[in-house]
C-alpha positions as a Markdown table, in Angstrom:
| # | Residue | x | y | z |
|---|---|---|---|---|
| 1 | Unk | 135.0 | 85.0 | 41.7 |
| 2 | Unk | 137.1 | 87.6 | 43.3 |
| 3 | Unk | 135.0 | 87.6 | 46.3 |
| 4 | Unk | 134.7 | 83.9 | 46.7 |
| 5 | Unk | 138.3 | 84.0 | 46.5 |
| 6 | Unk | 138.7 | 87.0 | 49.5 |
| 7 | Unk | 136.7 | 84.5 | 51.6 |
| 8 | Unk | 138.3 | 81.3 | 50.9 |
| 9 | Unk | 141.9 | 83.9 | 51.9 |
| 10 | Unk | 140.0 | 85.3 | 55.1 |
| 11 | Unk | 139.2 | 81.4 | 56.4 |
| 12 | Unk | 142.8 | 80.0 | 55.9 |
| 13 | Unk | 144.5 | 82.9 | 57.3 |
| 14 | Unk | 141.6 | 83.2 | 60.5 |
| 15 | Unk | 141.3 | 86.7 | 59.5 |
| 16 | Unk | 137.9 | 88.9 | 59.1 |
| 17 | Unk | 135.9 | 89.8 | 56.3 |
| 18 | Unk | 133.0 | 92.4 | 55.7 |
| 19 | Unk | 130.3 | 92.2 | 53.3 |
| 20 | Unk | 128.5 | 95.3 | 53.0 |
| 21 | Unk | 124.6 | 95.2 | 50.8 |
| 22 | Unk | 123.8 | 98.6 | 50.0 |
| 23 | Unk | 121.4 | 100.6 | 47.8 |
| 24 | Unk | 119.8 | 103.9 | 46.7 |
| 25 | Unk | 117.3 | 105.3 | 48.9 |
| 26 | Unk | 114.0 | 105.6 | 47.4 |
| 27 | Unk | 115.3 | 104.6 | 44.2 |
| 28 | Unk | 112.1 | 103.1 | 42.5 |
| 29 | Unk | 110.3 | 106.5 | 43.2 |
| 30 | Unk | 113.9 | 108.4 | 41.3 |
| 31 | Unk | 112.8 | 106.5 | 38.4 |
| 32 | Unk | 109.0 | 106.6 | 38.4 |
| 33 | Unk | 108.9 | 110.0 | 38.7 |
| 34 | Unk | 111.9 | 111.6 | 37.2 |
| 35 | Unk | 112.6 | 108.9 | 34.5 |
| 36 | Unk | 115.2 | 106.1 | 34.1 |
| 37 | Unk | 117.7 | 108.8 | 32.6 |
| 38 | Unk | 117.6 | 110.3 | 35.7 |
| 39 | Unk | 117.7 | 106.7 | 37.6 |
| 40 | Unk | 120.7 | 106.3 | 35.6 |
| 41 | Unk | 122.3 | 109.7 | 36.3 |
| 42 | Unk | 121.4 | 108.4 | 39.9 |
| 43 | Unk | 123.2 | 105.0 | 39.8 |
| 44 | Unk | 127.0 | 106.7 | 38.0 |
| 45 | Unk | 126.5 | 109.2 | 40.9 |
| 46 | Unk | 126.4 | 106.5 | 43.5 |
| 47 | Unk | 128.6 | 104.6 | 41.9 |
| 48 | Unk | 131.5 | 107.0 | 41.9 |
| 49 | Unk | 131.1 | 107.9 | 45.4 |
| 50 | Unk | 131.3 | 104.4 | 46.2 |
| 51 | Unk | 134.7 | 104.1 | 44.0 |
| 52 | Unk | 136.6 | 106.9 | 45.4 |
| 53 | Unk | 136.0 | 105.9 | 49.1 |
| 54 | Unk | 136.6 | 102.4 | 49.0 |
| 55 | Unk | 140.1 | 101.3 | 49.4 |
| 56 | Unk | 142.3 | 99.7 | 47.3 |
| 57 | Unk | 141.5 | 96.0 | 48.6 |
| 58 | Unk | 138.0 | 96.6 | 48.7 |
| 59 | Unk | 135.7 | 94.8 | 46.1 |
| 60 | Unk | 132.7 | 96.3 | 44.7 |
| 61 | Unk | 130.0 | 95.1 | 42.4 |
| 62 | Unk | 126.7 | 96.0 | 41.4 |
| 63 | Unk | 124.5 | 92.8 | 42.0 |
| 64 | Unk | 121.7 | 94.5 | 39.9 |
| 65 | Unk | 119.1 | 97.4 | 39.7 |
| 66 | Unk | 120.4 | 100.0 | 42.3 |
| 67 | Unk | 121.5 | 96.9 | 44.8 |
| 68 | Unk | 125.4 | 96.8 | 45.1 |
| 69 | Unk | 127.8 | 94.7 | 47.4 |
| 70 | Unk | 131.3 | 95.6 | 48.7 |
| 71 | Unk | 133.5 | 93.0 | 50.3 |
| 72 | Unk | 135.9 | 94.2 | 52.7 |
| 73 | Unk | 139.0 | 92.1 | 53.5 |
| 74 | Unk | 140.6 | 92.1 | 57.0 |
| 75 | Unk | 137.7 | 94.2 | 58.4 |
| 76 | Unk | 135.8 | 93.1 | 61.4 |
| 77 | Unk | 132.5 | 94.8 | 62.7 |
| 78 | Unk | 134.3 | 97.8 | 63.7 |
| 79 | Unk | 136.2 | 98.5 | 61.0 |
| 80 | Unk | 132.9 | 97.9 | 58.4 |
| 81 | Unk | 130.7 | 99.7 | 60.5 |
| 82 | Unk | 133.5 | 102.6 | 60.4 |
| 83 | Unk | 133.9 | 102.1 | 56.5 |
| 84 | Unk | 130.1 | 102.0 | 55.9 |
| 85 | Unk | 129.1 | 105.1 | 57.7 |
| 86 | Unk | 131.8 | 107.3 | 56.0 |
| 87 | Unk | 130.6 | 105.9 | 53.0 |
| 88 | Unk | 126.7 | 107.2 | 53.8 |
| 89 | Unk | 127.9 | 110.3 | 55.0 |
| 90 | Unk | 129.4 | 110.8 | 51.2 |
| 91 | Unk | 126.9 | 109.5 | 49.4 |
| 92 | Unk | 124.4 | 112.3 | 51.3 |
| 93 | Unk | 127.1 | 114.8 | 51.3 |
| 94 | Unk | 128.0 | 114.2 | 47.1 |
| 95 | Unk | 125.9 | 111.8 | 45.4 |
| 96 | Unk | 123.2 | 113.7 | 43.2 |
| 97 | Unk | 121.1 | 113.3 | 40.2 |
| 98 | Unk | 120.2 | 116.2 | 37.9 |
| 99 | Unk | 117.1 | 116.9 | 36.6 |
| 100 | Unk | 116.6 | 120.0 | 35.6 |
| 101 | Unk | 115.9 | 122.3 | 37.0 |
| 102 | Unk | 116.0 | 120.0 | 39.8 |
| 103 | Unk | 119.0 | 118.2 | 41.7 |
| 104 | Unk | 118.2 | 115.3 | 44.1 |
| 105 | Unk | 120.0 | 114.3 | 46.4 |
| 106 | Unk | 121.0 | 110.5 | 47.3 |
| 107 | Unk | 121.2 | 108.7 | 50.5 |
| 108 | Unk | 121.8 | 105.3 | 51.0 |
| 109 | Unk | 121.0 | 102.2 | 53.5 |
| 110 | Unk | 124.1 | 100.0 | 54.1 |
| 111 | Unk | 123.9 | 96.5 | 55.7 |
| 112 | Unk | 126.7 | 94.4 | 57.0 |
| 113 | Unk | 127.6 | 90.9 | 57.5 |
| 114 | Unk | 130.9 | 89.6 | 58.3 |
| 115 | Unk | 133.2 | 86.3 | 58.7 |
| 116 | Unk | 133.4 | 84.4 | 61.0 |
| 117 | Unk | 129.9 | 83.5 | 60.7 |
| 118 | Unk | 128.2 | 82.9 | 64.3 |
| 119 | Unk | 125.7 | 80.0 | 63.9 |
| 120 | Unk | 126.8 | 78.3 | 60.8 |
| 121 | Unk | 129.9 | 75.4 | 60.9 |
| 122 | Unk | 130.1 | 76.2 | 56.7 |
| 123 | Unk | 129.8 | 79.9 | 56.2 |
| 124 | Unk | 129.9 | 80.6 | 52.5 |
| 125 | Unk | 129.6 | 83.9 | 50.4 |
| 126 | Unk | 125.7 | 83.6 | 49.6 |
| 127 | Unk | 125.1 | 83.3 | 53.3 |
| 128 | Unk | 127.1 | 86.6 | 54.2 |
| 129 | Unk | 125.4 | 88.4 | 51.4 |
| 130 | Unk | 122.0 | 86.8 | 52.5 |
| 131 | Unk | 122.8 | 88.5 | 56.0 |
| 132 | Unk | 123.9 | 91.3 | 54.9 |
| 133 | Unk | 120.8 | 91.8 | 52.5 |
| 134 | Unk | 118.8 | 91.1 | 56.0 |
| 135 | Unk | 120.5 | 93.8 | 57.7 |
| 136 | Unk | 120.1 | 96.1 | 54.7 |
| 137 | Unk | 116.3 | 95.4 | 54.7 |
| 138 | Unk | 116.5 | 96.3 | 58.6 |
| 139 | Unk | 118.4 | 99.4 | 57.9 |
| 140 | Unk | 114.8 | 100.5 | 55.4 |
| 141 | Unk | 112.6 | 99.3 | 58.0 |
| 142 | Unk | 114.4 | 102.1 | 60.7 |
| 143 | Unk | 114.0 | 104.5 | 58.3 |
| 144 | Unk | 116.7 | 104.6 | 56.2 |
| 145 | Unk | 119.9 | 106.5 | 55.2 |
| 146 | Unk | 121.7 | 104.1 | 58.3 |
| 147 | Unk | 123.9 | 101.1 | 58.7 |
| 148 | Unk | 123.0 | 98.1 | 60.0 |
| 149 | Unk | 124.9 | 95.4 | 61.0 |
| 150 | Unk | 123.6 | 91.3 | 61.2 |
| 151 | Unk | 123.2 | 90.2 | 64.3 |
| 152 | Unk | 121.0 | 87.4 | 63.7 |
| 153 | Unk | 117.5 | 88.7 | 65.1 |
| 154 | Unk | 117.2 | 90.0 | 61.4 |
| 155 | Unk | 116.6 | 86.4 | 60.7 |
| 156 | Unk | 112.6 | 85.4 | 59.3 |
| 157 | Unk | 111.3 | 84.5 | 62.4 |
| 158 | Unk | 114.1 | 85.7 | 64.7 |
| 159 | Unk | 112.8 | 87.3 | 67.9 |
């Protein structure tokens, strides 16, 4: 609701909005082979990371599994693209998850949509987190540990 809310403030006042989908590298593999207490040691890792860094009008929320969203108010491309790769470079910097004897270390894939929306007259949340969630997947498909922002060939079909 809180997000819903950021956007309905970002299109009265004409101001920007990020929405940034991001998860755990390799995360399935974390818990196949190390075991969800590990996965889970994985995910409060992440999660802290992503706490500290973000700023105070920043919303974060874990949409489920190791798939979280952050929306950023008054941010345009720049300023989420900026955000998001600091935020990578501290997950891979501090993020871990022990298993003894063993400590892995975390990276993440960020993608980012924003508002305005280019090619849509009624640009809702589900549609920036749909876009962002395509750039994400993009991000995986380059190899991961990167940001990615929409840009609407990440579109099923786009060229």
């Amino acid at each position: 609701l809180r997000a819903a809310a950021a956007l309905q403030e970002a299109k009265i006042q004409g101001k920007p909005l990020a929405v940034l989908a991001l998860d755990i590298d390799h995360f399935k593999q974390i818990n196949d082979v190390y075991g969800h207490p590990t996965g889970d040691r994985a995910l409060r890792s992440f999660s802290q990371v992503c706490q500290q860094l973000a700023r105070d009008d920043a919303l974060l929320g874990r949409l489920g599994g190791d798939e979280f969203a952050i929306v950023l108010p008054r941010s345009d491309d720049g300023a989420a693209y900026d955000f998001a790769q600091r935020l990578r470079l501290a997950v891979q910097e501090n993020a871990t998850a022990e298993h003894a004897p063993l400590r892995l270390q975390l990276t993440t894939s960020i993608g980012i949509a924003h508002h305005p929306c280019e090619h849509l007259t009624e640009c809702g949340l589900d549609d920036l987190l749909a876009r962002a969630d395509q750039a994400l997947y993009r991000a995986k498909q380059r190899g991961r540990n990167r940001v990615e922002l929409w840009t609407g060939h990440d579109q099923p079909g786009a060229a």
